[in-house]
C-alpha positions as CSV (number, residue, x, y, z in Angstrom):
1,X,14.9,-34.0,-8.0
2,X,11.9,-33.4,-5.3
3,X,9.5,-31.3,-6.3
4,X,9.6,-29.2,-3.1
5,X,12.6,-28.2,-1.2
6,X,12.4,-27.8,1.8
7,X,14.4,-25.0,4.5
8,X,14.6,-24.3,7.8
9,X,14.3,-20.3,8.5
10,X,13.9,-18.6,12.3
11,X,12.5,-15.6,11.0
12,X,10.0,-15.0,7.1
13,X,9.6,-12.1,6.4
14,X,7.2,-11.7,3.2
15,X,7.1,-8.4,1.4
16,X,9.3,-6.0,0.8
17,X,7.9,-2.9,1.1
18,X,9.1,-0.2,4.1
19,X,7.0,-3.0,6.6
20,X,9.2,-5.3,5.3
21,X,12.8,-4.3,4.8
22,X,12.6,-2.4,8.5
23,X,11.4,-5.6,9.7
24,X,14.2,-7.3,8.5
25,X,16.7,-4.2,9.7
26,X,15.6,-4.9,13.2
27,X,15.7,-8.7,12.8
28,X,18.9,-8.6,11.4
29,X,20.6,-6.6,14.2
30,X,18.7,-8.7,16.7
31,X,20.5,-11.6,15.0
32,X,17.5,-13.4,14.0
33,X,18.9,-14.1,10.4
34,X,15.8,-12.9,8.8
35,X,15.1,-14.3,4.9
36,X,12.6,-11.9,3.5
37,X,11.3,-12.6,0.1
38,X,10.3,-9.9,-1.9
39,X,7.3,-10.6,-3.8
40,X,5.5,-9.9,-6.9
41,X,6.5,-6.0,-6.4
42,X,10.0,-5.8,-5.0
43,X,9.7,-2.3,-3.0
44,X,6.2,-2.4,-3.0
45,X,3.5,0.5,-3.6
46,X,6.6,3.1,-3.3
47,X,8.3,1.7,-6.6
48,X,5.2,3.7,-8.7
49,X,5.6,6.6,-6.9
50,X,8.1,9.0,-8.1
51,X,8.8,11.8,-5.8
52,X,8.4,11.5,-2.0
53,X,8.4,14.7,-0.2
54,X,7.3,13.1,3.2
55,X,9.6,10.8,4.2
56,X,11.6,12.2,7.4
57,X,15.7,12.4,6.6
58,X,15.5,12.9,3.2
59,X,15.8,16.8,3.2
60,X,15.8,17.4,-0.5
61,X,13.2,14.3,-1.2
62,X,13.8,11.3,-3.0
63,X,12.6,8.9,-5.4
64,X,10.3,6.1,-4.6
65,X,12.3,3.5,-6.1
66,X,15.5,5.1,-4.8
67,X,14.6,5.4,-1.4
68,X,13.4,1.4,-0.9
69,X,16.8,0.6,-2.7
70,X,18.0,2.3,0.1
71,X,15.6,0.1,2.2
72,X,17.4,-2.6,0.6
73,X,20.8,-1.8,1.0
74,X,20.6,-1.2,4.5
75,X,19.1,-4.7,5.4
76,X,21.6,-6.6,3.3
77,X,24.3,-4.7,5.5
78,X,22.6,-5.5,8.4
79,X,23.0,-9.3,7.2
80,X,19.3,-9.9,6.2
81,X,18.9,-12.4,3.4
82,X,17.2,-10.6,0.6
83,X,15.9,-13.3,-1.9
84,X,13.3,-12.7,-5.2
85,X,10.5,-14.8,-4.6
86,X,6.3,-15.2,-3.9
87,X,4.7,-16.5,-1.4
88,X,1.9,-18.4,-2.7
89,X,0.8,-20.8,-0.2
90,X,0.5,-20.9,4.1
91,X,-0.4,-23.7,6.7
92,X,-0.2,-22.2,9.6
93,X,-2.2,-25.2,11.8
94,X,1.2,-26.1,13.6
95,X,4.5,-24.9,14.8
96,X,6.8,-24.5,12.7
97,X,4.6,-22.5,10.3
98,X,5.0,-23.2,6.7
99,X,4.9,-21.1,3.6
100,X,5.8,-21.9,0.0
101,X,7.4,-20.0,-2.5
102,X,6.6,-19.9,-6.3
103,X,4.4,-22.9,-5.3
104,X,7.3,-25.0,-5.3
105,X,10.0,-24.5,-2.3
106,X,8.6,-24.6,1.4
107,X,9.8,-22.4,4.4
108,X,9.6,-23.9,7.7
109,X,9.8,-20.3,10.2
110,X,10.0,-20.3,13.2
111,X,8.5,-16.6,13.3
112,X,6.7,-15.1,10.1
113,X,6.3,-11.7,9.9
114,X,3.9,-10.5,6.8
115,X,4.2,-7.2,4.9
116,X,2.6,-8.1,1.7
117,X,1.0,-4.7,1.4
118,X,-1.8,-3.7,-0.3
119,X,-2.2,-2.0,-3.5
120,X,-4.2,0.6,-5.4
121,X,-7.6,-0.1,-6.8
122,X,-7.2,1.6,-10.3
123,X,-9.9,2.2,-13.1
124,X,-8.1,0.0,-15.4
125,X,-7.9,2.6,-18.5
126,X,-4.8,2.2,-20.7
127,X,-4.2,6.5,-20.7
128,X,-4.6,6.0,-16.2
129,X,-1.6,3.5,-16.7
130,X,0.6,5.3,-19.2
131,X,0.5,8.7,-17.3
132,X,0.6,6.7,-14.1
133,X,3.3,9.1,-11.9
134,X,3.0,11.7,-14.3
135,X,0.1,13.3,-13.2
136,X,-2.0,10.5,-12.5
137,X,-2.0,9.0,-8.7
138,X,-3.7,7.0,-6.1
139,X,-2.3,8.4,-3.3
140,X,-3.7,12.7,-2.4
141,X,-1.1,12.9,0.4
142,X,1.7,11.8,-0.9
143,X,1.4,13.5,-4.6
144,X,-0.9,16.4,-3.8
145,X,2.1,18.9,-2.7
146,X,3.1,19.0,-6.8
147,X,-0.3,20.3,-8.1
148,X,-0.2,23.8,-5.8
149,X,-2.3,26.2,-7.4
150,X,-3.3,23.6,-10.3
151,X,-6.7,22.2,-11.2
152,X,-6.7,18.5,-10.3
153,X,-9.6,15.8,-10.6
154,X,-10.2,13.3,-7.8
155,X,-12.9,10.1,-9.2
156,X,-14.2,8.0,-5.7
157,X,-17.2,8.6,-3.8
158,X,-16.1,7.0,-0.3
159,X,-14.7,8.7,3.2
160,X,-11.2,8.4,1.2
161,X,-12.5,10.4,-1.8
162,X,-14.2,12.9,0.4
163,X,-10.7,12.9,2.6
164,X,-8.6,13.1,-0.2
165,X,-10.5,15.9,-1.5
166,X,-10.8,17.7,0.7
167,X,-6.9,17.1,1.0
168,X,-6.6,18.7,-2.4
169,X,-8.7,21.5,-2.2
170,X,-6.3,23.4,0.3
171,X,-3.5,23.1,-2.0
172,X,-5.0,23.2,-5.5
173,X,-7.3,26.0,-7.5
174,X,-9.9,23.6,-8.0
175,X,-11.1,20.0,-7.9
176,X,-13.3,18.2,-10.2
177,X,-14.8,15.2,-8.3
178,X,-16.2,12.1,-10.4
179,X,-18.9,10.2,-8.6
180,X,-20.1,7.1,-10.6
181,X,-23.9,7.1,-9.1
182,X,-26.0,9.9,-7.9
183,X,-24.7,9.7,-4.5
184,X,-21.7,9.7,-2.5
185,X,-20.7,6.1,-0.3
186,X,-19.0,8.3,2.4
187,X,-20.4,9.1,6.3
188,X,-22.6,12.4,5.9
189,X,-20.2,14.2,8.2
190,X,-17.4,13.9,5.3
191,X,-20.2,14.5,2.4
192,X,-21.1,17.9,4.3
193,X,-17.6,19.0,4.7
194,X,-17.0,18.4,0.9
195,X,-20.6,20.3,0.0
196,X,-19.1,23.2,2.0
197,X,-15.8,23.3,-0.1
198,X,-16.0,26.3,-2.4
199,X,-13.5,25.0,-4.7
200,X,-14.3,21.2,-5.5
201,X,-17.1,20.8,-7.8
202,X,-18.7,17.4,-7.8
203,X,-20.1,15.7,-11.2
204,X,-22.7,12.7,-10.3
205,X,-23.3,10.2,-12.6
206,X,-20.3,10.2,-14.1
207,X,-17.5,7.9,-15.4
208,X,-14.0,8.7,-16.6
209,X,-13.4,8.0,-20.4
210,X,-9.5,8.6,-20.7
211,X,-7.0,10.8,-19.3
212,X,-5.9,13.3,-22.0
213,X,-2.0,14.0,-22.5
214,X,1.2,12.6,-24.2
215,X,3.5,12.8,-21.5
216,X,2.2,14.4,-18.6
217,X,-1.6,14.7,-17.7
218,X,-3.2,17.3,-19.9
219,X,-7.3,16.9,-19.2
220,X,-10.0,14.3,-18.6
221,X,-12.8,13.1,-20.9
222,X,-15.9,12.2,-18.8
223,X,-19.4,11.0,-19.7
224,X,-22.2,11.6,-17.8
225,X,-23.7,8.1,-17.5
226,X,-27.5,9.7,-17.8
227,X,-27.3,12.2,-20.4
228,X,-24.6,10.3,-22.1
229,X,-23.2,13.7,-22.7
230,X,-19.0,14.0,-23.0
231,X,-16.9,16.9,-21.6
232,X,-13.4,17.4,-21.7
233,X,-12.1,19.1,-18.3
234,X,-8.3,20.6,-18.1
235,X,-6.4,19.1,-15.3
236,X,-2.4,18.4,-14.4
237,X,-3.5,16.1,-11.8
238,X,-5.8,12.5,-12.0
239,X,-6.1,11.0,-8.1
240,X,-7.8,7.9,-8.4
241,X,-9.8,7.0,-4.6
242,X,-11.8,4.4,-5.6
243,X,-10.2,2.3,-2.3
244,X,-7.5,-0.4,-1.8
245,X,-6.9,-4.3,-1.7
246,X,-4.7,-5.6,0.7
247,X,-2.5,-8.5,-0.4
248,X,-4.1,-11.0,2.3
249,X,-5.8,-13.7,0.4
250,X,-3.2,-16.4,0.9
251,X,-3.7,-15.9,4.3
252,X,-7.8,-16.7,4.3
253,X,-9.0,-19.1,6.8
254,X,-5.9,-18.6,8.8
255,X,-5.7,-15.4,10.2
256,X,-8.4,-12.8,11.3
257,X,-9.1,-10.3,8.6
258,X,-12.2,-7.6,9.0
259,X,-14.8,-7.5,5.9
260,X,-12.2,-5.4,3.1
261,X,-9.1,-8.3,3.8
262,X,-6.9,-5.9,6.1
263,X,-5.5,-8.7,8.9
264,X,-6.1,-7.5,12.3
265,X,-3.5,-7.4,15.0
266,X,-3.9,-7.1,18.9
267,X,-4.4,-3.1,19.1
268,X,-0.7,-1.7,20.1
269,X,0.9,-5.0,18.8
270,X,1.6,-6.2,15.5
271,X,0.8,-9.9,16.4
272,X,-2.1,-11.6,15.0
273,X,-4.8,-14.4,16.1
274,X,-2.0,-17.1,15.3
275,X,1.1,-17.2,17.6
276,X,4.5,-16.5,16.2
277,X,3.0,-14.9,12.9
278,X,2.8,-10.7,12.7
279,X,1.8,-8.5,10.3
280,X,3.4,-5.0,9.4
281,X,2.8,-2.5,6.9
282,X,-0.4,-1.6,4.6
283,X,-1.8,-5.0,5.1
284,X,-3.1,-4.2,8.5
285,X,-3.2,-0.8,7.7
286,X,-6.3,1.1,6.1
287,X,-6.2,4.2,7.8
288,X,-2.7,6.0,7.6
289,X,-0.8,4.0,4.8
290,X,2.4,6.2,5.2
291,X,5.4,4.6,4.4
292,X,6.8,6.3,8.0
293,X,3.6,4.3,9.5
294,X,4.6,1.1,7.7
295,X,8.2,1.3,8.5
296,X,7.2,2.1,12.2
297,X,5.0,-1.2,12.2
298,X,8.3,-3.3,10.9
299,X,10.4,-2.1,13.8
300,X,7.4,-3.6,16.3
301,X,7.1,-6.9,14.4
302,X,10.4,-7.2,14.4
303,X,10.6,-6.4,18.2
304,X,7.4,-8.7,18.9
305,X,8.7,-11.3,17.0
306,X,12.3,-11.6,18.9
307,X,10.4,-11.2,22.0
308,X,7.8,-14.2,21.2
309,X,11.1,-16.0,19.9
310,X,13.0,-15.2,23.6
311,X,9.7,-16.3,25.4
312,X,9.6,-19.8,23.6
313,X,13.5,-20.6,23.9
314,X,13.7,-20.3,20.4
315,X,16.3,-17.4,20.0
């Protein structure tokens, strides 16, 4: 047998996140027989959340995993070909473009559309894992609703900390912010607005040992990196802002990216320097990552991708 199969496909998606799977809604009712393939995290960033509040239509809320099963549902009814699966490798030098999956089969696409996401930078503590959703989370907005009146910790120093912080300290009692040096990275006008805060105290110098509690966040152990000196702080809530990573390096050398990885798209488009290949989603995304953002980006790649598709005589 060959080592690489090959297929035919009119429209990729890759990544199955909200991007993704509204992408392929679209496609699929614009009967573009979209094959989307899910990825090393089928549902994406929303599969580690557990309760969103935000998400329009779901009056009573809904949980993360739930709610892109939904995603998922919907597409397949639509007639979407939902298929596990990595995309490991691109050449996008000529039309058709090609990706490969698991390194081994290769897509021929007429359109690609990529909503690989991004994910969470995380401090990489076993205690940050274990209580990850229950009380610990990278995300202020999305999580920040459930710690009302609570004393919450925050650890970043960047315009997302200082955001995200600031975020907090409408909703919670207080907020404990852990910055590693002796300064903050973020713009002065965010550092001021966070100095002005009454109710978020900031630590410098300081690093996060472990994230007390059994089965729900209890407290934080920090060290002061100077002094060396340990303190246990109560908390219910751990928000980790120390930035993101979007899931772009496959697509180095071929597509425009600015200096962090996000991919850049024509502003009001979703299309990218390479024609017939869109992105969607948190990949191109460093400024609202919403899933209602992302899932509004995969109805306009999906919609600039039949359109490219009806202006080449390919659909």
């Amino acid at each position: 047998m060959e080592n690489t199969a090959t297929e035919k496909v009119h429209c990729l998606i890759i990544g199955s996140g909200p991007a993704g799977y509204t992408a392929a809604i679209y496609a699929a009712r614009a009967n573009l027989k979209p094959v989307l393939y899910q990825g090393i995290q089928p549902g994406g960033q929303l599969t580690i959340t557990t309760e969103v509040e935000n998400y329009p239509g779901y009056a009573d809320g809904v949980q993360g995993p739930e709610m892109m099963v939904d995603f998922e549902k919907q597409a397949t009814r639509m007639g979407a070909d939902i298929r596990f699966g990595l995309a490991t490798k691109v050449d996008f030098s000529a039309h058709p473009h090609k990706v490969w999956i698991d390194d081994e089969k290769l897509i021929e696409a007429d359109a690609v559309i990529i909503a690989t996401g991004a994910s969470a930078k995380w401090l990489g503590l076993k205690s940050e894992e274990r209580l990850n959703g229950f009380g610990v989370s990278a995300c202020a907005v999305c999580d920040g609703f459930f710690f009302r009146g609570k004393e919450v910790a925050i650890v970043g120093a960047g315009d997302t900390a200082a955001e995200e912080a600031l975020y907090l300290s409408k909703l919670c009692s207080a907020v404990h912010m852990f910055v590693r040096r002796n300064e903050m990275r973020a713009s002065k006008v965010m550092q001021e607005r966070v100095f002005k805060t009454p109710n978020i105290k900031i630590y410098w110098n300081t690093e996060t040992e472990e994230i007390v509690g059994e089965h729900k966040t209890e407290a934080v152990r920090i060290r002061n990196t100077k002094t060396g000196e340990t303190q246990t702080i109560p908390v219910s809530g751990f928000f980790v802002a120390i930035g993101h990573e979007p899931n772009s390096a496959i697509f180095k050398g071929w597509l425009e990216m600015d200096e962090a990885g996000y991919l850049k798209t024509i502003p009001g488009t979703t299309k990218t320097n390479v024609a017939g290949v869109f992105a969607a989603g948190d990949v191109q995304d460093k400024v609202y990552r919403q899933a209602v953002t992302a899932a509004g980006t995969g109805c306009m790649a999906a919609l600039d991708a039949e359109r490219w598709l009806g202006e080449k005589g390919l659909h």
